[in-house]
N, C-alpha and C positions, 0 to 999 in steps of 0.2 A: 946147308939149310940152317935158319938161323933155330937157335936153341930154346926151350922156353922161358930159361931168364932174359934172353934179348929181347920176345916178345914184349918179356912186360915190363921192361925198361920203352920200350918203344909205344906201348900203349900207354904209360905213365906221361910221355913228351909231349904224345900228341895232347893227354887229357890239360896238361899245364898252359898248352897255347892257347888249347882253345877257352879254357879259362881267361888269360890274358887278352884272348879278341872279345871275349864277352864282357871284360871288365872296360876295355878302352871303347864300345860299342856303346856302352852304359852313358848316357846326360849326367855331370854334375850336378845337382840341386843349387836351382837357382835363388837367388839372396829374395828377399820378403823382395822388395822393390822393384825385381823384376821380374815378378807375376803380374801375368799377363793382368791388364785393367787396374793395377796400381797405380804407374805414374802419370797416364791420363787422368785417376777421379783426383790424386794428390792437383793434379797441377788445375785442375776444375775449381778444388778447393781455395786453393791460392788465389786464382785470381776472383774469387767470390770475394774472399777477405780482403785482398786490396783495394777490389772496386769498392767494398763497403768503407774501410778506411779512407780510402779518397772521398768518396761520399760526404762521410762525415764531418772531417779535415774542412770539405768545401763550405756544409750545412753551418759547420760553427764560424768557420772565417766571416762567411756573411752577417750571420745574426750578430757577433761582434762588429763587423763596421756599421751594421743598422743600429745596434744600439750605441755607436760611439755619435754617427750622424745626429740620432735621437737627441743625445745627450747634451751634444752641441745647439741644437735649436733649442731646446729647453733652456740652455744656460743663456745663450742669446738672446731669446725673449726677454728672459728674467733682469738682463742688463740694461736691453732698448726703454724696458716701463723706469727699471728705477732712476737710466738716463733722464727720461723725459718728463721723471717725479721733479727731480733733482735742477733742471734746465726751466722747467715752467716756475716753481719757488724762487728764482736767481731773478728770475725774468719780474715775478712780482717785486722785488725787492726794487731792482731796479727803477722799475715804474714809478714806488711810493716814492723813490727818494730822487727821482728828476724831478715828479711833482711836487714834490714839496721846497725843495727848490727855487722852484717855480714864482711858487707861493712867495718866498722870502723874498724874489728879485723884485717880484711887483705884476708879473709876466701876465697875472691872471685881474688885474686890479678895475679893468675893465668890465667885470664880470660883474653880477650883483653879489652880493653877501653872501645871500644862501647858496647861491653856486659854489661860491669859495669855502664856504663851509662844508658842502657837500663831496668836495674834491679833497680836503683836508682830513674830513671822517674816513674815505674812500682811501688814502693812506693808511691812517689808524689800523681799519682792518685788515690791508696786506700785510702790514708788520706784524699783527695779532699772530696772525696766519702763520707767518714765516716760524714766528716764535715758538707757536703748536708743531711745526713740520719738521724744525730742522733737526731735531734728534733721533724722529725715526728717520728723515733719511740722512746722518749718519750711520743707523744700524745697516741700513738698508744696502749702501755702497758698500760698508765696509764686510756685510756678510755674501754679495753679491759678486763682487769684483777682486778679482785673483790681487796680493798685496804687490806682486809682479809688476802690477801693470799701472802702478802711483796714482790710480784714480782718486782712493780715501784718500789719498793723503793729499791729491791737489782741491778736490773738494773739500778740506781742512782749511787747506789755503784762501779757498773762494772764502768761506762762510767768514773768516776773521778779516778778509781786506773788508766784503758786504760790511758787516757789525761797526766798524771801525768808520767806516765811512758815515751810517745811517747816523751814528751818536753825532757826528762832525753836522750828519744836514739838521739835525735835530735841534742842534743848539744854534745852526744858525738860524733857521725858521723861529724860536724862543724869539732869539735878538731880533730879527725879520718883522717883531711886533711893535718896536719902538720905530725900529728904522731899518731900510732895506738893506737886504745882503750884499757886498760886491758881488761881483761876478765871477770870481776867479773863487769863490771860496769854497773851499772841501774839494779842490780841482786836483789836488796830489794823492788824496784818499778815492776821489771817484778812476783814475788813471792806474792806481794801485790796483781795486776790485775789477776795472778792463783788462787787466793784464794775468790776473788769479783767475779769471772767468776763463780768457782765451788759456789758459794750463789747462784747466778741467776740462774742457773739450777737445782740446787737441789730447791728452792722455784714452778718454773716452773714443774717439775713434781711432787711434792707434787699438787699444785693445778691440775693438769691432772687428778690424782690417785683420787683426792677428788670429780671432777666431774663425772670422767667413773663412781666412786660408785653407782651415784644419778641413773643410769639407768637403 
């Protein structure tokens, strides 16, 4: 029969087991993020935030190519008017100084007097004109037109062959008064301002053709 210190050695083993089952029976404490309904609301969150970021990202990307598009029309306008400030001015010059020309060959001699006088004031004032325009539109080109794209500077070109040429008809039309002009005369000055002319426009629709690109 056992004795009663065996007992309670033997009541002490069992009490330590079952300690031991009641410790290993026991759940670990689980981390913050795996309670229960965390990593669902987290991952709720996340993708709220990203959809919003993408949102975003997308809202700006647009408004940025709307106002680049903007931007470009804007600037385009602003080229097409002072092109066509710039191309109607060339165009009057041109006109005063084949008329007058004209005038000096004889071309118009059929005409009456006050016709020919008529034609001859009606130069006058294209050139008045030119003389009023061409410096704003120097401002105009050269504050308009990217320096890239050599429009100022071929329209520099245009207005000095024009200028160079008009003195040349000028003083032949003067002389034109005692006696007629040749024919050929001021023909290397007028072939000069056809060749400075065609610069400034072919520069002017390259830069066009390089803008429409960007859109």
């Amino acid at each position: 029969m056992p004795s009663d210190a065996d007992l309670q050695d033997l009541l002490k083993h069992e009490q330590f087991m079952a300690e031991v089952l009641r410790l290993r029976q026991t759940e670990k404490p689980k981390a913050w993020w795996e309670t229960a309904g965390v990593v669902p609301a987290v991952m709720a969150v996340l993708t709220v935030l990203v959809t919003s970021v993408t949102g975003y990202l997308s809202q700006r990307g647009l408004k940025e190519t709307e106002a680049l598009l903007t931007s470009v029309r804007e600037r385009g306008q602003l080229e097409r008017e002072a092109a066509k400030r710039a191309s109607s001015a060339i165009a009057e010059m041109l006109k005063a100084n084949d008329e007058r020309l004209r005038l000096a060959h004889g071309d118009f001699d059929s005409l009456a007097v006050d016709k020919r006088d008529e034609i001859a004031e009606g130069t006058n004032k294209l050139q008045e004109r030119w003389r009023l325009e061409r410096e704003d539109l120097d401002m105009d080109l050269f504050l308009v037109f990217a320096p890239s794209s050599g429009v100022f500077d071929s329209w520099q070109g245009a207005r000095r062959a024009i200028e160079v040429e008009t003195e040349c008809v000028e003083n032949a039309y003067a002389a034109a008064q005692k006696r007629r002009a040749p024919e050929d005369v001021c023909r290397t000055f007028a072939d000069a301002t056809a060749k400075a002319v065609a610069s400034l426009r072919e520069h002017i629709r390259g830069d066009y053709d390089q803008l429409t690109a960007t859109k």
